[in-house]
N, C-alpha and C positions, 0 to 999 in steps of 0.2 A: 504494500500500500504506500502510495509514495506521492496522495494527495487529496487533503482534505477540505469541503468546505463548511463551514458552520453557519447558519445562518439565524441572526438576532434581531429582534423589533426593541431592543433594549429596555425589555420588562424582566420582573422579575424571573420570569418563566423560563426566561429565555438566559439567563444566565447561568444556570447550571448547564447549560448545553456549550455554552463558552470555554467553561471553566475544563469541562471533560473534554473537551477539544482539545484544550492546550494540551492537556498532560497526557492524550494519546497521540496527538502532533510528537511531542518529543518523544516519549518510546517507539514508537515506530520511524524516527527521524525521517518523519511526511513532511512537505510544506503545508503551510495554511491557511486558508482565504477565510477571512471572517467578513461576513455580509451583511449590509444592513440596506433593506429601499424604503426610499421615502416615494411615498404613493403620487402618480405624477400628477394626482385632481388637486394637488396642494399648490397654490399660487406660486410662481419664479423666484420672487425676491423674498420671500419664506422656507420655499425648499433650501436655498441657496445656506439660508441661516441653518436651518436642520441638518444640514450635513456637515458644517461645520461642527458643530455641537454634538453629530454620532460620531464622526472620527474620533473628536476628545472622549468619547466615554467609554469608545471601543478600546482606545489606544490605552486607556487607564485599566482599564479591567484584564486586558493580555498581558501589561506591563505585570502587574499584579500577582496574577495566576503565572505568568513564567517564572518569575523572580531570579535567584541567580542561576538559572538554568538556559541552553541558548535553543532558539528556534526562528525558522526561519517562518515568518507571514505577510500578508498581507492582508491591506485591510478597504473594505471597496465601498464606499457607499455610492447609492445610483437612485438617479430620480427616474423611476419607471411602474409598470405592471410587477408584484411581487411573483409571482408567478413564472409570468416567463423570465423575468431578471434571474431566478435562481436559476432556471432551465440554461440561461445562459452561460452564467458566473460556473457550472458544473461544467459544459462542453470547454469553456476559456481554460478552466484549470486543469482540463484532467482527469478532475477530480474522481477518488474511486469510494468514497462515502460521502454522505452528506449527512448532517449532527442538524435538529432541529431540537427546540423544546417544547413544552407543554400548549397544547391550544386554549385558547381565550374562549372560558366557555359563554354562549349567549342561547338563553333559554331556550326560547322561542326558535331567533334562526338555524339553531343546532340539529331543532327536529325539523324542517323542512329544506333544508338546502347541504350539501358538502360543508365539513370546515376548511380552513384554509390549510391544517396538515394534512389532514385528507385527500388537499389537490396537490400541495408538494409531493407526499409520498406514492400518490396513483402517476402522477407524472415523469417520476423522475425514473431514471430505466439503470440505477447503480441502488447499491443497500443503503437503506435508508436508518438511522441510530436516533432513537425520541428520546429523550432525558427527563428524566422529572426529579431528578437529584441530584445533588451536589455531592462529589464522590470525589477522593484524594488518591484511594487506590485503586488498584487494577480490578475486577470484577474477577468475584470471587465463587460463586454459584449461579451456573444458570442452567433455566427451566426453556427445553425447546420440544416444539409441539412437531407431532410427523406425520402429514396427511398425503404424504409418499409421492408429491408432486414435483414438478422442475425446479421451483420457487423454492420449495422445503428444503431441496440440495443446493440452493444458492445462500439460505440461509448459513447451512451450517458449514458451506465452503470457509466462507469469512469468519468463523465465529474464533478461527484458533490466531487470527490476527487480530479481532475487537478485544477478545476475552482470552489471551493466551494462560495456560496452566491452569484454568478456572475445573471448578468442580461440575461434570453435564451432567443434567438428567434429560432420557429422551422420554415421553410421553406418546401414545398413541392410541385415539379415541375413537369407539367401534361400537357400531350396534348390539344389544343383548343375543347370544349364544352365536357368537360368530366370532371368538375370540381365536378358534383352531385356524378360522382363515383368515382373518388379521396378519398372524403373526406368521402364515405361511404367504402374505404378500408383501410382509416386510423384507423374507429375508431374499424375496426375487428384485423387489426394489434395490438394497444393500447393494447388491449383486450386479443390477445392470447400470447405477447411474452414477456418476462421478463422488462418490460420497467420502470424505476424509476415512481414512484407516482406523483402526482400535476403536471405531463407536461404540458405547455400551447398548446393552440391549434396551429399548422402550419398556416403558412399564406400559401395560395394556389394560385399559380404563374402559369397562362397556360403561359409556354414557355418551351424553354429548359434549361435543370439546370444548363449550364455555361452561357446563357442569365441572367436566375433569377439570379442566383449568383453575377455575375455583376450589379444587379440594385439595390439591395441589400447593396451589400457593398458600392453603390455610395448614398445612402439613408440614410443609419447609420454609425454609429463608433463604428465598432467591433476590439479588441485587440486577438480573437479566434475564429478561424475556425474548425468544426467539422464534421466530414464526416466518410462516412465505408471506409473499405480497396478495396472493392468488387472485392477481390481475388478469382479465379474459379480456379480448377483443370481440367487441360488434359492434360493426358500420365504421369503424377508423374511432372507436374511441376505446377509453380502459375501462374499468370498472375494478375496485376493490371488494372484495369477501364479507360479507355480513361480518363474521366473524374478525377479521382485520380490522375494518371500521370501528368496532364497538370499542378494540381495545386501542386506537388511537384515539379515542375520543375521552377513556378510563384506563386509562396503564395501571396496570398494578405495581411495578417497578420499571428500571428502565426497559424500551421496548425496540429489539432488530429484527431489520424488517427486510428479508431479502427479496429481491426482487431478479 
C-alpha cells in the first residue's frame, strides 16, 4: 500500500479518521492526501476564506498526530462537488484506501435518501476504512463476515496490511439445517478464489448475518469490522447491500469495507 487518502469535513467525526490515517501512513510508509471540499454552492470570496482556514486546521491536527515521527503528505482543499472531488483526489493519488469517518446522522433524510458515506463508499472502486474511533494502536481483533463473494476476498486481501498481526475471527451466516452445506461451500470457495493462506476456519452461525453479527460482537471485543462492498451493477449504476448500508450508517466498531 503505498497510498493513502483521508478524507475530513473537519468535524468531530471526522477526526479520528485523521488521526488513524496518520499512524497507518507511517507504518506502512504510504504517502498521504488528506482532503477537505468546500461545497462549490458557497459564494467565491467565502470559499476562498474557508480554505484558508481548513489548510490551518488540517495542517495543525497532522502536525499533531505525526509528532516526532516523519511522513510524507499532502494536504488539498478544493472548492467543488464532494463526491466527485474524492473520486478524483483517489485517481490523482493512486490512492489504494480511502479512510472516511463517521456520517452526520439527519433523521428524517437518512431514511429516505443515501448518506453521503454511502455514496463515497458505493462509488469508490478501492477499500474503503470508516472510523469511528480514535485508536493509537494497531488493530488488535477483528471480526470478518464471509458470504463467499469477490468483494468478501477483496476484503480480506487487504486486511493483513490495514490490520497486520491482528487477532481474525471469520464468521459465516446460513440458513437453519444447512450448516453440512455451508461449510462444504466454504471450503470450494477457500479453494478457488485468491484468499490469503492460514485462514482460520469461520464459525458457522444458522441465523441471519445482522442476527450473527450482533451476537458476535456482544460475545467479543472487536476494534474491526470486515465485510464486502457487495456492490451489483444495473443500468450503469452501483448499489450497496442492505446489509452494508445499515452498518455504514451504525458501525459497531471501526468498519473495512472491500470492494
Amino acid at each position: 500500500m503505498q497510498s493513502i487518502v483521508v478524507a475530513s469535513d473537519l468535524s468531530e467525526r471526522s477526526r479520528p479518521a485523521v488521526h488513524r490515517a496518520v499512524n497507518l501512513a507511517i507504518a506502512l510508509d504510504a504517502q498521504l492526501t488528506i482532503l477537505n471540499v468546500v461545497n462549490n454552492s458557497v459564494p467565491d470570496d467565502l470559499a476562498r476564506q474557508v480554505q484558508v482556514g481548513a489548510r490551518a486546521i488540517l495542517a495543525e491536527q497532522v502536525t499533531e498526530d505525526i509528532g516526532d515521527r516523519t511522513l510524507e503528505y499532502f494536504i488539498d482543499v478544493i472548492v467543488g462537488d464532494p463526491i466527485a472531488e474524492v473520486g478524483s483526489t483517489i485517481t490523482k493519488a493512486k490512492a489504494d484506501l480511502l479512510i472516511v469517518g463517521r456520517h452526520r446522522r439527519r433523521t428524517f433524510l437518512d431514511q429516505i435518501r443515501e448518506t453521503t458515506m454511502e455514496h463515497f463508499i458505493r462509488a469508490s472502486d478501492i477499500p474503503v476504512l470508516l472510523v469511528t474511533k480514535t485508536g493509537d494502536t494497531p488493530y488488535g481483533n477483528v471480526l470478518c463476515g464471509i458470504d463467499l463473494s469477490p468483494v468478501c476476498t477483496a476484503a480480506l486481501k487487504v486486511l493483513p496490511t490495514v490490520a497486520p498481526g491482528a487477532d481474525l475471527v471469520l464468521f459465516h451466516a446460513h440458513e437453519t439445517s444447512f450448516g453440512k452445506e455451508a461449510r462444504r461451500d466454504f471450503d470450494t470457495w477457500k479453494t478457488v478464489h485468491p484468499v490469503p493462506r492460514n485462514l482460520p476456519d469461520p464459525v458457522f452461525v444458522e441465523a441471519k448475518a445482522r442476527d450473527a453479527l450482533d451476537d458476535l460482537m456482544r460475545q467479543g471485543s472487536y476494534d474491526l469490522l470486515a465485510i464486502g462492498g457487495h456492490t451489483r451493477a444495473t443500468g450503469g449504476s452501483y448499489f450497496i447491500g442492505k446489509f452494508t448500508a445499515d452498518l455504514i450508517r451504525n458501525p459497531p466498531c471501526d468498519l473495512l469495507i472491500g470492494k
